[in-house]
Each structure stands twice: as C-alpha cells, then as structure tokens.
C-alpha positions as CSV (number, residue, x, y, z in Angstrom):
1,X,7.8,-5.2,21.4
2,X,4.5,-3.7,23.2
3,X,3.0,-6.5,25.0
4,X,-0.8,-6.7,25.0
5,X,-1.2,-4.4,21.5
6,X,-2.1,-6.0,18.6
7,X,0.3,-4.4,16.5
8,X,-1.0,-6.2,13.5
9,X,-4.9,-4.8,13.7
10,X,-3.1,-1.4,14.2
11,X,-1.2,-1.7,11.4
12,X,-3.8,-2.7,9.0
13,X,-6.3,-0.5,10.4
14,X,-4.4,2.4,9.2
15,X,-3.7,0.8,5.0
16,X,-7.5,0.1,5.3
17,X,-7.9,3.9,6.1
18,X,-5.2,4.6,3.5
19,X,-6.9,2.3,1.1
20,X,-10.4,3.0,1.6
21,X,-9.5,6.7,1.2
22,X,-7.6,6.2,-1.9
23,X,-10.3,4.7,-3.6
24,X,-12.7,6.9,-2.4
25,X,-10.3,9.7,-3.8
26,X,-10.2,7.9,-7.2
27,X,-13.7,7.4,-7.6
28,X,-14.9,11.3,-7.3
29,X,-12.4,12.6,-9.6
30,X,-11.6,9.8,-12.4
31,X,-8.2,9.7,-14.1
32,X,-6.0,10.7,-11.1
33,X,-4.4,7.7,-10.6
34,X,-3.6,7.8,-13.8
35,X,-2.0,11.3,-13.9
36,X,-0.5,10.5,-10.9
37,X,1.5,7.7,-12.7
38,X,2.3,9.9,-15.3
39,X,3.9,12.1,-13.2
40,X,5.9,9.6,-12.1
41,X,7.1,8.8,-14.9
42,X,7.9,11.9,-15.8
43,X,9.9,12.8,-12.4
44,X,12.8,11.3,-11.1
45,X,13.4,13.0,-7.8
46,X,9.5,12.0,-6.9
47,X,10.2,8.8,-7.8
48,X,13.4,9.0,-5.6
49,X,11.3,10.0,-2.7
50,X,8.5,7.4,-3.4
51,X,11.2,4.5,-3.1
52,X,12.4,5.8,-0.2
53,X,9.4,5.8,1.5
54,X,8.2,2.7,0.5
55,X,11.5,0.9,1.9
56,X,11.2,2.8,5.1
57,X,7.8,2.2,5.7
58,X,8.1,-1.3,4.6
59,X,10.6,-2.1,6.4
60,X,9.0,-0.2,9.5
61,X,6.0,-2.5,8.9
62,X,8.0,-5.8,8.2
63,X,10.0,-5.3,12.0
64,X,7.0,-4.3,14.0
65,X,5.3,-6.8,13.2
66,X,5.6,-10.2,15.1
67,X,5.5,-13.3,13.0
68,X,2.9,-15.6,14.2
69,X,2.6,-18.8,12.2
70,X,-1.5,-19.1,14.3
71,X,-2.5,-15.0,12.9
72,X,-3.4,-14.6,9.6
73,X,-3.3,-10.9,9.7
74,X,0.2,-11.0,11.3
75,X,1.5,-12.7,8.3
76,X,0.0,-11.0,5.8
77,X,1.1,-7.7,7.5
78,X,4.5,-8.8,7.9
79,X,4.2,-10.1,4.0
80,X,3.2,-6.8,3.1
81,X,5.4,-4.6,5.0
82,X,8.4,-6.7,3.3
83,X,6.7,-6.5,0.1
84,X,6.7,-2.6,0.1
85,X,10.1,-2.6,0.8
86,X,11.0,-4.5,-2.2
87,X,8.7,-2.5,-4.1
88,X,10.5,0.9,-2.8
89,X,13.9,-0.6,-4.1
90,X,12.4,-1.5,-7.4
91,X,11.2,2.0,-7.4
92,X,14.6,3.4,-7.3
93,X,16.3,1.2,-9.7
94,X,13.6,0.6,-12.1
95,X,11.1,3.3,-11.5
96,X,10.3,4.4,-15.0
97,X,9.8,0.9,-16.1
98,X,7.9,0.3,-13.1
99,X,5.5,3.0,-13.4
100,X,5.3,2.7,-17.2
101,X,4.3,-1.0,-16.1
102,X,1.7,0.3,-13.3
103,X,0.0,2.7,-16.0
104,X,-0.6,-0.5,-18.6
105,X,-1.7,-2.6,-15.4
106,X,-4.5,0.1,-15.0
107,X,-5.6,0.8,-18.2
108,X,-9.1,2.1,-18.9
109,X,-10.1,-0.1,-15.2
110,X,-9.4,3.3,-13.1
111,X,-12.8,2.4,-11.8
112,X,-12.1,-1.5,-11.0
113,X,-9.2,-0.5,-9.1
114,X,-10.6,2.3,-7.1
115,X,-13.4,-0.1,-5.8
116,X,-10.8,-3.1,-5.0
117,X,-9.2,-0.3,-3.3
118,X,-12.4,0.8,-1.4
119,X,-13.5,-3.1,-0.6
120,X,-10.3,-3.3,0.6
121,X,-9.9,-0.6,2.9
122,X,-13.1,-1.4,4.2
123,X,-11.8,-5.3,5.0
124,X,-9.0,-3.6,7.0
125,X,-10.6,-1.2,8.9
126,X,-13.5,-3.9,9.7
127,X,-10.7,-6.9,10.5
128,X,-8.9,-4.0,12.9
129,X,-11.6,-2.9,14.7
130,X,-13.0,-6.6,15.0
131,X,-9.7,-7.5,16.8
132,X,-9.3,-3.8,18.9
C-alpha cells in the first residue's frame, strides 16, 4: 500500500469525474442511456465485456482500498468497489435480465437520473479535492 496517499479521495475523485460526466452526457442528448441499455440487451458479447470490466475494476477498487472503520469515504469506496464486482458477475450470468431490469428502473426519469448522476459526481470530485 502507498503510504501517505489517500487512495480513497483518489479513487472517488475519479467516479465523481466519471459521474459528473455521465450525467452531463445524458442531460445534452436525452434518451441515451436509454439506448445504451437497449443495446445491451440486444448484445451479448458487450455485455460480456461490461461484466468483465466491472469485476476487474471492482475488484481493483475493493483491494486498493484500505478498510478504515474511522473514514467514511474509505468504506464506502471499499463498499463500492465490491459492489461493482458483484454487479459485473450478475452481468455475465444474468445480463439480459439485468439490463431489461435497469431500462424499467429508468423509465421516463432519464432526466432524474442524469442530475443524481451530476450531484453526485460533483460530491466526489468536491469530497476528493477537500481531502487532496
């Protein structure tokens, strides 16, 4: 482990740029999240690649980052990093389902979840750079 970085701020500096980014995407063209989940229904090599991803980043994530019962942003990183590794290996065994699921979960409230996303983002990246 890197003594004297705060792997955690790193670490959610860069989902809050993913995040914020994401959302910002979303909100100048409408309906691409959407079509993006359509796609992956549609596709089962992208989904393929998705869940791998997610389990390698995830689990990336989850080992990097220390476990520190007194940091709040260290456990919710860690929490996180493990959580998109299960979500990676739901992806590959249940990825239709999943994404079917995702699409219902987002309904007409495209815009809803592009601003979480943008809030978000914007907690990170201020959190991180509060603690750089």
């Amino acid at each position: 482990m890197a003594e004297g970085i705060d792997i955690p701020a790193w670490i959610a500096l860069f989902m809050g740029l993913y995040a914020l980014a994401a959302g910002i995407g979303e909100l100048r063209h409408p309906g691409g999240w959407t079509a993006m989940l359509e796609d992956y229904e549609r596709n089962t090599a992208l989904r393929f690649l998705t869940g791998i991803v997610c389990i390698g980043l995830g689990g990336a994530i989850y080992l990097v980052s220390p476990w520190q019962p007194d940091d709040w942003l260290a456990i919710l990183i860690t929490i996180l990093g493990g959580w998109m590794a299960i979500e990676g290996a739901l992806i590959l065994a249940f990825g239709d389902g999943i994404m079917r699921f995702a699409r219902r979960l987002m309904g007409k409230a495209n815009q809803l979840w592009a601003w979480f996303s943008l809030i978000l983002g914007a907690f990170l990246i201020a959190t991180a750079l509060f603690r750089l």
